[in-house]
Residue, then its C-alpha position, 0 to 999 in steps of 0.5 A: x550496503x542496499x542502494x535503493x536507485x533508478x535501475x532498482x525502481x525501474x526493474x520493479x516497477x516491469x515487474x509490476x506492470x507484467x503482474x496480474x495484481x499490477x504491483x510487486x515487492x523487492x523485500x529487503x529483510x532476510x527472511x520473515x521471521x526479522x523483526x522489521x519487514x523493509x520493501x519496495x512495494x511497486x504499484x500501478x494505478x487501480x491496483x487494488x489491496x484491500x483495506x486490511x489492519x494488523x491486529x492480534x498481533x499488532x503491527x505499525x505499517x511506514x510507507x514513504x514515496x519513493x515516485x509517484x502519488x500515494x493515496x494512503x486512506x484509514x477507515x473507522x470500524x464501519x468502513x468510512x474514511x477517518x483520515x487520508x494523506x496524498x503521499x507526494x514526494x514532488x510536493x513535500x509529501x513524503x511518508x506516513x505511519x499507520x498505527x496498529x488496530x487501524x484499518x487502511x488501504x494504499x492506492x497509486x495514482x500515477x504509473x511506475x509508483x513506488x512505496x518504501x514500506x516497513x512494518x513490524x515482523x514479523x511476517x506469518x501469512x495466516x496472521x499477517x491481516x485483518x481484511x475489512x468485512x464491508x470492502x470486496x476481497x482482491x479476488x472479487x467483482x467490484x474492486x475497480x468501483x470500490x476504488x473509484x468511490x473512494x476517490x471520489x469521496x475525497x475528490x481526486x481524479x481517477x488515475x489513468 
């Protein structure tokens, strides 16, 4: 049996804090081969994933908060917003699905967030993503101001 508790999101959620990219997973599949990926994705705020989509081959992507906020943002072709939910488990925001061929980014707001992520497998690093050509890669200038555009557009707060 997984349990999923208290000690587990607080250990991940160290480790994310210790983390130069300021998140980290705690998979539960056995390897990346299953069919179904399952994680713990931990994030702080400003922790930046480029928006990416999983096509070619196509995969669905779940998240569910588990703490904290999740700003869980899709965007057209062109790079504008077409959809976005503030996951909140303390106001009866739970989880969402990302449909394949969907370009998308998550983003915490709150400290020691924690996502319940599933996606189809399986995984293979040199397909696993489509990043988006009009977002900054990780690794680039200008990510911190990329997010706070985006929050901007949508009218929220910047996370502390």
């Amino acid at each position: 049996m997984i349990k999923i508790n208290q000690p587990l999101l607080d250990q991940i959620s160290e480790q994310a804090k210790a983390s130069r990219r300021r998140r980290m997973n705690h998979n539960f599949h056995g390897d990346y081969s299953d069919s179904l990926q399952r994680l713990l994705n931990a994030m702080e705020p400003l922790s930046y994933i480029q928006p990416h989509k999983h096509e070619d081959p196509d995969k669905r992507e779940v998240f569910f908060a588990l703490r904290g906020r999740i700003l869980v943002i899709e965007f057209d072709d062109l790079g504008n917003i077409s959809d976005h939910i503030l996951l909140d488990p303390l106001n009866g925001s739970y989880g969402t699905e990302i449909p394949e061929r969907t370009y998308h980014t998550i983003v915490a707001l709150d400290q020691d967030t924690v996502a319940y992520e599933f996606k189809d497998g399986p995984y293979a690093a040199i397909d696993d993503k489509n990043f988006a050509p009009w977002a900054p890669a990780e690794s680039e200038a200008g990510c911190t101001e990329y997010l706070y555009r985006l929050l901007n557009l949508l009218s929220l707060q910047k996370p502390m």
